[in-house]
N, C-alpha and C positions, 0 to 999 in steps of 0.2 A: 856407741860410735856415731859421730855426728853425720850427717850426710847433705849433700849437695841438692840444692832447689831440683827439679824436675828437668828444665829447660837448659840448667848448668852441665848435667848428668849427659844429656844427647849430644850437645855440642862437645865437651868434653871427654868423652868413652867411646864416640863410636872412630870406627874408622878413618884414613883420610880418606878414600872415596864416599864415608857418607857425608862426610863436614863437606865436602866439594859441591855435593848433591842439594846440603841445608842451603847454601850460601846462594847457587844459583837460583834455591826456589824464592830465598829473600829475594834477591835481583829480579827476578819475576811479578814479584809481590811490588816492588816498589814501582815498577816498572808502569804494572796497569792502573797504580793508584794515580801515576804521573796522569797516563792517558784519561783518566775519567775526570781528569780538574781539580786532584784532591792536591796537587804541590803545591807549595808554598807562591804566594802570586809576586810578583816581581814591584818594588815599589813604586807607585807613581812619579813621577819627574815632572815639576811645579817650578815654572820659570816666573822672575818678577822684574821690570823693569822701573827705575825710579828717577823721576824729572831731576832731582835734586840729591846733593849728599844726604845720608840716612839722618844722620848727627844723633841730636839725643833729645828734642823737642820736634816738632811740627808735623807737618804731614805725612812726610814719607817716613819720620818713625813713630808715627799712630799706623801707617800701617805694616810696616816692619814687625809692629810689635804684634797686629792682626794674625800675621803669616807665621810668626813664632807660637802666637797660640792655637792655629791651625794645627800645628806640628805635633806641639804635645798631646793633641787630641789625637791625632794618630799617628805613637810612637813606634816606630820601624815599616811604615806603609807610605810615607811619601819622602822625598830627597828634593831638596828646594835650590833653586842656582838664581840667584838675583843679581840683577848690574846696577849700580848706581851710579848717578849723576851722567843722565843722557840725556839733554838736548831735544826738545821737543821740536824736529824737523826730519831733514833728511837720516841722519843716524841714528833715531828714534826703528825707522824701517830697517836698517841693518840688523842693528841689535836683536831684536825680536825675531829677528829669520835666521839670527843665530843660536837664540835661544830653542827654535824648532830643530835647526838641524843638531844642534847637541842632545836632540830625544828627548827635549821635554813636550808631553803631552797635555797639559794644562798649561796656559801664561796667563798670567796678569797686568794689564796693562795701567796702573790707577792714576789714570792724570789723563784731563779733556784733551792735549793736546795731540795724544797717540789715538786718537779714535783713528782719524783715518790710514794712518800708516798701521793700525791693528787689523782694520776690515781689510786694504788689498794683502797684506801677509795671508789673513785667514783663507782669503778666498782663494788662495793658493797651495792651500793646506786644510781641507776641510775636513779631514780626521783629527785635526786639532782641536782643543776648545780654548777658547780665548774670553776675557771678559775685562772690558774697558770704565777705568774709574770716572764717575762724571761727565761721561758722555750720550748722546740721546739716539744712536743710533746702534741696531742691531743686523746681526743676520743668523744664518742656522746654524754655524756655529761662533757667534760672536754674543754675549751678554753685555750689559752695562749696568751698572750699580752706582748709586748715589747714597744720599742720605739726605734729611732737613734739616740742614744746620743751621737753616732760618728759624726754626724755633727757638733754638738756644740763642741765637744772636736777641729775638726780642724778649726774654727774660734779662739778656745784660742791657738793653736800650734800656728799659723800667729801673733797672738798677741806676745807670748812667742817668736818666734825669731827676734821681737823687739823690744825687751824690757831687752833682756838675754843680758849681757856683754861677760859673757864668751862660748857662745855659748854653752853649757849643761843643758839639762834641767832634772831633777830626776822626777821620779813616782812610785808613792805606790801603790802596784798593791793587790788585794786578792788573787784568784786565776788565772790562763790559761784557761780560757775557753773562748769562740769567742766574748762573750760580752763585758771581760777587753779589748783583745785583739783588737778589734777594736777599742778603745779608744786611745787605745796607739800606733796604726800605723795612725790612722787618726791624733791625737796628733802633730806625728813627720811630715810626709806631709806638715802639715800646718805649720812646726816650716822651716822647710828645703823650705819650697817658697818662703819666706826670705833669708833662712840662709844656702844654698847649704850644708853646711860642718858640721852642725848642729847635735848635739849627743845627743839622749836619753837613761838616763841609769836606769835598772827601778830594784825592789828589791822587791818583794813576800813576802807577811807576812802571806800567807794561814790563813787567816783569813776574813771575813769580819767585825769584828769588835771590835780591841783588842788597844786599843788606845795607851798603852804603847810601843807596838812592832813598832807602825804606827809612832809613836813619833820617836823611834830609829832607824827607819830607812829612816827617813827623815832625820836626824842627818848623816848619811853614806852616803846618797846622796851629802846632802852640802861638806861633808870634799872631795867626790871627784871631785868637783868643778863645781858642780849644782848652778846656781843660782834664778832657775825659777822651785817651784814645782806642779808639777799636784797629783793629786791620784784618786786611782777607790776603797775605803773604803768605809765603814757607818761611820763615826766619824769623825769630825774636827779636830783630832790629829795635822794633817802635815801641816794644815793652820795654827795654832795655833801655831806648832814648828818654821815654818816657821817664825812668827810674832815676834818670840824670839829672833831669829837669824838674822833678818834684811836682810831677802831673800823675794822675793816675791813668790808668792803663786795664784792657782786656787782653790776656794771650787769646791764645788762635790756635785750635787743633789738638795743642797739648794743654798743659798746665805748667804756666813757667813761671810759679812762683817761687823758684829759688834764682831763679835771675833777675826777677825785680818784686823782692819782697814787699817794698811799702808801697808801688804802683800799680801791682795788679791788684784789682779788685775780688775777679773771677776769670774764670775763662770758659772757651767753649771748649769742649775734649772730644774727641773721636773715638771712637770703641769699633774695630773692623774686626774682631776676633770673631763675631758672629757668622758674619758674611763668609766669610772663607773659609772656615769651619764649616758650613752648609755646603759650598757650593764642592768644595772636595769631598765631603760624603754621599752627594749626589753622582760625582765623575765616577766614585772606585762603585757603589751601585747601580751605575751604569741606567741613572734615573734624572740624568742631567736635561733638560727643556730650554735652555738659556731666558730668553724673556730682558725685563728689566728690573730691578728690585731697588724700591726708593725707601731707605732705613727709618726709623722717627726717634724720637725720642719717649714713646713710651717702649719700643722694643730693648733701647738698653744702645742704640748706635751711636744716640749725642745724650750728652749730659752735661753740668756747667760744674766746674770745679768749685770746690769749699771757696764761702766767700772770706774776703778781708777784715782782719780784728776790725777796722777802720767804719765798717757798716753798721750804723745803731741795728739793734736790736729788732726792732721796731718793722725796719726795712729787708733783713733778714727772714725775718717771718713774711712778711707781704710778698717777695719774689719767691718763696717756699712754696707759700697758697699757690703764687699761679702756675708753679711748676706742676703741683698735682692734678690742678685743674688740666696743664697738658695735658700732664701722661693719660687722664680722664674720658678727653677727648673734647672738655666744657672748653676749652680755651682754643682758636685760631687765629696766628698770626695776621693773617690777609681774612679776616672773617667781615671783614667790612664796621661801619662803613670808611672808604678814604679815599681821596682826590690824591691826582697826582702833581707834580708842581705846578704844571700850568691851569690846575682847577678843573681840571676832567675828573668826572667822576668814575673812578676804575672799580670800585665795590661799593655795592647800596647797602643799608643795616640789615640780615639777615639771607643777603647773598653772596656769600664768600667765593671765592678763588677755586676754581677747580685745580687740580693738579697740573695738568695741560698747562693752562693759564700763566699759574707759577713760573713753570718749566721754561715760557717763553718769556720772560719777563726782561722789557728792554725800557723800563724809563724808571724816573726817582720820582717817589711818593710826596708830598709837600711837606717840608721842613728840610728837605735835601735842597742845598743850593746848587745852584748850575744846571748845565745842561749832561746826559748821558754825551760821550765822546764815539764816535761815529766810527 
């Protein structure tokens, strides 16, 4: 005769007053496991705010893609609520104080222009933790996070002044502030280690992402006899123009070689999966310090996209080497020595750029034409 498990047998044979008895001791049992912390924890709630639509290339979906791979890394422990395409002003502050009052205990803010509508939010919510993309100021509960995407930009300068005929290369710039700015003096470094005589000529659309202005003035670059363009935008505009115009081209952020196959060269790419990934394992361990954390590219934050059939060999191999040399640490974009346009000397040969230094950076290196715009 077969018989029933042990535990089948009690619950099953005895009486109903003692199954009444069993059921309330479980109820008891779960009860005090609740009380000692053993329940299951409730999942985090990770708000995201994004200057611009997500789309499927640029910034806000490198980091889009960051906060997805955040997630997978911990499946069923956070719940993410993002808004797109807010305005870096007044409704930048609303947003984010709605993202608090819907319970989200984690925000991200990644764009320079919500630093400060992040700090008065946070300071108004300081069981919050907040952390601001590209921006240089903190508090105790506010982080900021960058990366050097100037490194990448000067392994595409070195590309670009091998590949440029006429020696000019244009760049679509948003605004002046030390972020574009390093782009585009690192840019030119690495265009002029090549090409001594090498000219960057760069045009401002104070915008960061207005695609028709980005278009036309990558159109102004070309007629002044650009044939190689960079940009520091959110949008594909100028790769795309580029592609038109049968110029070649760097994406920005992403890799948008399927929207201008024969004009992108390379690109810089963004990798934010790290970042946030860390900084949420830190929150649910309750091991969070905020601070500032500036990415590099030997950690894995920038890297440059597979380059173009279009690149000899030859050339392929040489911006390889000095990628390793990066990741190495033998190689510094701002390592000296180099004048700035007006012939100031801003790095001697073996006194490089401190961090600081970088971070403030408000003028163009020599081979940048013009003046920085005030």
């Amino acid at each position: 005769m077969q018989t029933k498990p042990l535990l089948q047998q009690s619950l099953f044979t005895r009486s109903p007053l003692s199954q009444r008895r069993t059921v309330l001791a479980f109820a008891a049992i779960s009860t005090g496991l609740a009380a000692m912390g053993v329940r299951a924890q409730a999942p985090l709630k990770v708000g995201v705010i994004y200057n611009t639509p997500i789309a499927d290339v640029g910034w806000n979906f490198q980091h889009h893609s960051g906060i997805q791979a955040m997630e997978k890394a911990f499946p069923g422990k956070v719940k993410v609520e993002f808004v797109e395409n807010v305005a870096e002003g007044p409704d930048a502050e609303r947003v984010i104080r709605s993202l608090v009052q819907n319970g989200n205990q984690l925000i991200f803010t990644p764009s320079f222009g919500y630093m400060e509508p992040t700090l008065r939010v946070a300071a108004d919510f300081p069981k919050v933790t907040f952390a601001n993309g590209t921006g240089y100021k903190q508090a105790a509960n506010v982080a900021s996070y960058s990366a050097k995407f100037y490194e990448a930009r000067y392994l595409l300068g070195v590309l670009a002044g091998h590949m440029s005929k006429t020696g000019v290369a244009g760049y679509v710039a948003a605004f002046p502030i030390p972020e574009v700015l390093q782009g585009i003096n690192a840019f030119t470094l690495g265009m002029r280690s090549v090409n001594p005589k090498a000219e960057v000529r760069v045009v401002w659309v104070n915008s960061w992402f207005d695609p028709p202005k980005e278009a036309q003035a990558t159109t102004a670059l070309i007629n002044l006899g650009a044939d190689v363009i960079s940009n520091h935008t959110n949008s594909p505009a100028s790769v795309i123009e580029a592609e038109a115009k049968g110029k070649y081209a760097f994406g920005y952020q992403s890799d948008m070689k399927k929207l201008a196959p024969k004009a992108q060269l390379s690109a810089v790419v963004h990798n934010w999966g790290p970042y946030y990934t860390d900084v949420v394992r830190q929150v649910l361990a309750s091991t969070w310090k905020g601070g500032n954390k500036l990415g590099s590219y030997a950690e894995g934050y920038v890297e440059i996209a597979p380059m173009n059939a279009a690149v000899p060999a030859n050339v392929q191999a040489k911006v390889r080497a000095l990628e390793a040399d990066l990741k190495a640490g033998k190689l510094m974009p701002f390592g000296g020595p180099f004048k700035d346009n007006d012939g100031k000397d801003v790095a001697k040969a073996g006194a490089g750029l401190s961090d600081a230094e970088i971070g403030g950076m408000n003028y163009y290196v020599a081979g940048v034409v013009g003046k920085v715009p005030k």
